[in-house]
VMD Tcl script that draws the C-alpha trace (Angstrom):
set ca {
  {130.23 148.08 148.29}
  {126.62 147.70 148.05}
  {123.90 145.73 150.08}
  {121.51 144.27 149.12}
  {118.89 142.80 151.62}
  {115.88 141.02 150.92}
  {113.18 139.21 153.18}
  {111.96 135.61 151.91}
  {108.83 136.93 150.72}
  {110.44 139.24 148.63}
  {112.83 136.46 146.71}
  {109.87 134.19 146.89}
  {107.64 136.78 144.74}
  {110.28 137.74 142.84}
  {110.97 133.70 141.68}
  {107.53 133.36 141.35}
  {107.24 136.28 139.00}
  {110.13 134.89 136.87}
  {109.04 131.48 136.67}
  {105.77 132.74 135.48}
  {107.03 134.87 132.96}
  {105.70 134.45 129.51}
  {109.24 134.92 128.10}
  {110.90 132.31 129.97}
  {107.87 130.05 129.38}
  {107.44 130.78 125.41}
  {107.84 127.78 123.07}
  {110.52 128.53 119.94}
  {109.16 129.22 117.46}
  {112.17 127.94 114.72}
  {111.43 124.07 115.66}
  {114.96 123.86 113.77}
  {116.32 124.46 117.48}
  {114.09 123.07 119.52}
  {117.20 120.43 121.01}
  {118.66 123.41 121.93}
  {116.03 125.89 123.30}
  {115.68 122.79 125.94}
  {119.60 122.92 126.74}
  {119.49 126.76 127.39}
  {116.38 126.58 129.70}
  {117.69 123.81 131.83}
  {120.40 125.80 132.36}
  {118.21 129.05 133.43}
  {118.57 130.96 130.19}
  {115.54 132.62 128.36}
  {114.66 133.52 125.15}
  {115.05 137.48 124.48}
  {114.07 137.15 120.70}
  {111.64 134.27 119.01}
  {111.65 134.91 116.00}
  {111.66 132.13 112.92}
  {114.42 134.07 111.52}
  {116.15 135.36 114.73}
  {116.65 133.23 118.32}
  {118.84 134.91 121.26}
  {119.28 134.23 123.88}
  {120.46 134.94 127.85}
  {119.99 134.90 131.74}
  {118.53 137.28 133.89}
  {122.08 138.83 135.59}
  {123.99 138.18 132.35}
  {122.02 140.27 130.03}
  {125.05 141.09 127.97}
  {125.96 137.64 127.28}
  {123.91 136.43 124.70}
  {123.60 133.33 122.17}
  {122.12 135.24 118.77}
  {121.04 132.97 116.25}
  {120.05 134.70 112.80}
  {118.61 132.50 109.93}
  {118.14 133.83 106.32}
  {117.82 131.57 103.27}
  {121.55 131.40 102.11}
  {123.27 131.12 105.76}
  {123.22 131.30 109.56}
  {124.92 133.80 111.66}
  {125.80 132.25 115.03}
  {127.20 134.65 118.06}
  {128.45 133.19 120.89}
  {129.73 135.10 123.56}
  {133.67 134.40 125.09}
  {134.15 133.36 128.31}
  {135.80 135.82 130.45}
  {135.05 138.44 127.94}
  {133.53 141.32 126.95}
  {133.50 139.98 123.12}
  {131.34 137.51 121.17}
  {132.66 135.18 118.43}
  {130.91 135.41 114.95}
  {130.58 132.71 112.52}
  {128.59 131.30 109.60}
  {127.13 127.90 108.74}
  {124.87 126.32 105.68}
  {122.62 124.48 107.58}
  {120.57 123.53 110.97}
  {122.63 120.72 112.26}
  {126.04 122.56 111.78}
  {124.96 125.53 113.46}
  {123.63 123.49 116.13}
  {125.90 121.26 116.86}
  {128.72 124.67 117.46}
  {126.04 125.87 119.78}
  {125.53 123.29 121.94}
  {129.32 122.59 121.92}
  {130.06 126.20 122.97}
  {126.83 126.88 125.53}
  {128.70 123.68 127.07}
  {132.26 125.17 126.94}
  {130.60 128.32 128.55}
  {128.38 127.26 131.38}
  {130.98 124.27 132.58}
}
mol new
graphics top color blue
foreach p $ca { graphics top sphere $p radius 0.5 }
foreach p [lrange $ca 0 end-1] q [lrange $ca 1 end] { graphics top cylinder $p $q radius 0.2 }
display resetview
């Protein structure tokens, strides 16, 4: 087992330099998502990619769970990772509001 001990200052900087972090305080790009950029950050998740055509995202801790969200003009690829897994589920959709609507549905399924 390891310990880890820390003095208040210590988490206090450490906060402080994640809350000001220009990753975690970068506006999405793909406005398409916007509803759901806001759902992932209350929640303490970050954006890793901003891209029009590529979102992802995860938490600091988790950095193998991830939300990836690629757009190209014929579909988009959603990844969402599986609770109590190692393994992400892949799927397709035509449009914004479908792919959305999975999203949010599964972020929910995963956090609660």
């Amino acid at each position: 087992m390891i310990l880890y001990i820390y003095n208040t200052d210590q988490m206090n900087t450490h906060a402080n330099l994640m809350l000001n972090d220009p990753i975690l305080n970068s506006e999405i790009k793909n406005k398409g998502f916007a509803i759901l950029d806001e759902l992932f950050k209350k929640h303490g998740w970050h954006l890793q990619k901003n891209e029009m055509n590529w979102i992802n995202y995860t938490k600091f801790g988790h950095e193998t769970c991830c939300f990836d969200i690629k757009i190209s003009t014929e579909k988009i690829i959603v990844s969402v990772p599986l609770k109590n897994s190692m393994y992400n589920f892949v799927t397709t959709f035509k449009g914004y509001y479908e792919a959305s609507e999975y999203i949010e549905q599964k972020f929910k399924d995963y956090v609660y």
